[in-house]
N, C-alpha and C positions, 0 to 999 in steps of 0.2 A: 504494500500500500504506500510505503513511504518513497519507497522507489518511484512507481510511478509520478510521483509529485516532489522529485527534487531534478537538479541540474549537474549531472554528474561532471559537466566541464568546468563546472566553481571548482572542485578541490585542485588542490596544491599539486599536484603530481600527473594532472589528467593531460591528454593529450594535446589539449586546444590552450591548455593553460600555459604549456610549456614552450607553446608554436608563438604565442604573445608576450607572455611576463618573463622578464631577467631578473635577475636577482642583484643586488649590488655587487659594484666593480669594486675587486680587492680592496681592500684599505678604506674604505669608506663606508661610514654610516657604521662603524665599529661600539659605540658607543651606545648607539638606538639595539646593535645585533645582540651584543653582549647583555644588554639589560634584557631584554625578550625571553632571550634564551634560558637566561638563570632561572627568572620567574617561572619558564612553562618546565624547567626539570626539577624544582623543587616538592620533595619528595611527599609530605606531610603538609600542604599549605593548604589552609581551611578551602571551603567551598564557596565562601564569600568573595573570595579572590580567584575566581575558576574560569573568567572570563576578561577578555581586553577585545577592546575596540575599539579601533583605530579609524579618524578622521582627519581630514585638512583639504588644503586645496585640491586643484586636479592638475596631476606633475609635480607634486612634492617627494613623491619618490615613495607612498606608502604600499604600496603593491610590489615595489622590489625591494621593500626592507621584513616583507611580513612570508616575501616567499622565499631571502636571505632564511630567516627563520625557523621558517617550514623547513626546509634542507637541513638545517642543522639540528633541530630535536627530532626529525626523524631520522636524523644516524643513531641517532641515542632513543631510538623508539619512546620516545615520551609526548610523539604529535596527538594533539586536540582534532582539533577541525580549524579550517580557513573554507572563508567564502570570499571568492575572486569574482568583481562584476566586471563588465564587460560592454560598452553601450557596442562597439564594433564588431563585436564575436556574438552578440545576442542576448549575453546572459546577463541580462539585468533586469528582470519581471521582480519584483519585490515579492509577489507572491508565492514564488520557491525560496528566497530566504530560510525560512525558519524550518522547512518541510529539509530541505538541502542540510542545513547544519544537523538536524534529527537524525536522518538518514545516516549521515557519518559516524554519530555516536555511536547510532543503534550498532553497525559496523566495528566500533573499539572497544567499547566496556561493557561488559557483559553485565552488571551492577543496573547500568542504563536499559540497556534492552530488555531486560525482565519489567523494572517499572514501567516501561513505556509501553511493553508489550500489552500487560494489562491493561493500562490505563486506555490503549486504542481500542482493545476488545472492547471495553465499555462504552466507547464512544467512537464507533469508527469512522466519523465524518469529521473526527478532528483537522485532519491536516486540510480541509475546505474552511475552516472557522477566519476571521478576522487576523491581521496580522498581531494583535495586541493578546487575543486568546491564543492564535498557535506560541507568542515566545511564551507567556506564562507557563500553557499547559506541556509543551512540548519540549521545553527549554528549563526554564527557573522551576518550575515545580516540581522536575522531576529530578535535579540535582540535591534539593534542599531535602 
């Protein structure tokens, strides 16, 4: 179900991702890599700090410093999720957002896909709901 309703060329490593996004050039942006990175392999860090989200202009470099990132805690298997928009590749409907980030968990922590799994059984027109009900139920509620 969640497949259906996510955007598999958002993640970090997909094919269409990799044909558009660079990741930062050597030596730069070391300071934005190195903070990223610490945060997303810290072992024991509550659940309250489980998420970053990253904004600014357009061309500031936040898509090659979060796919800098991506590469690096996934040598160290400790990748989350990334969603990569796209207005030139297509992949920017808002409405796969939250469905797309779902889809990925359900994918890594097995902790997640149990509660989600229920939580869809009971309600399986969730990932149709509002984008404010899919992050709560889909996202925040299932972490906490």
């Amino acid at each position: 179900m969640l497949y259906d309703s996510s955007i598999s060329a958002a993640t970090h490593n997909s094919y269409e991702t990799q044909s558009y996004k660079s990741s930062c050039l050597e030596r730069t942006q070391t300071q934005h890599i190195g903070d990223i990175t610490v945060w997303t392999t810290r072992i024991n860090q509550s659940l309250q700090h489980c998420l970053l989200w990253m904004w600014g202009l357009a061309g500031v470099g936040k898509s090659a410093i979060a796919k800098s990132c991506a590469e690096k805690t996934a040598e160290k298997g400790r990748l989350g999720v990334l969603f990569f928009s796209s207005c030139t590749q297509h992949i920017d409907d808002p409405k796969w957002f939250f469905t797309t980030i779902a889809h990925q968990l359900v994918q890594k922590v097995d902790e997640y896909r149990q509660v989600l799994g229920l939580r869809m059984k009971h309600n399986q027109d969730l990932h149709t709901k509002g984008l404010d009900v899919q992050f709560h139920k889909l996202i925040i509620n299932v972490m906490i």
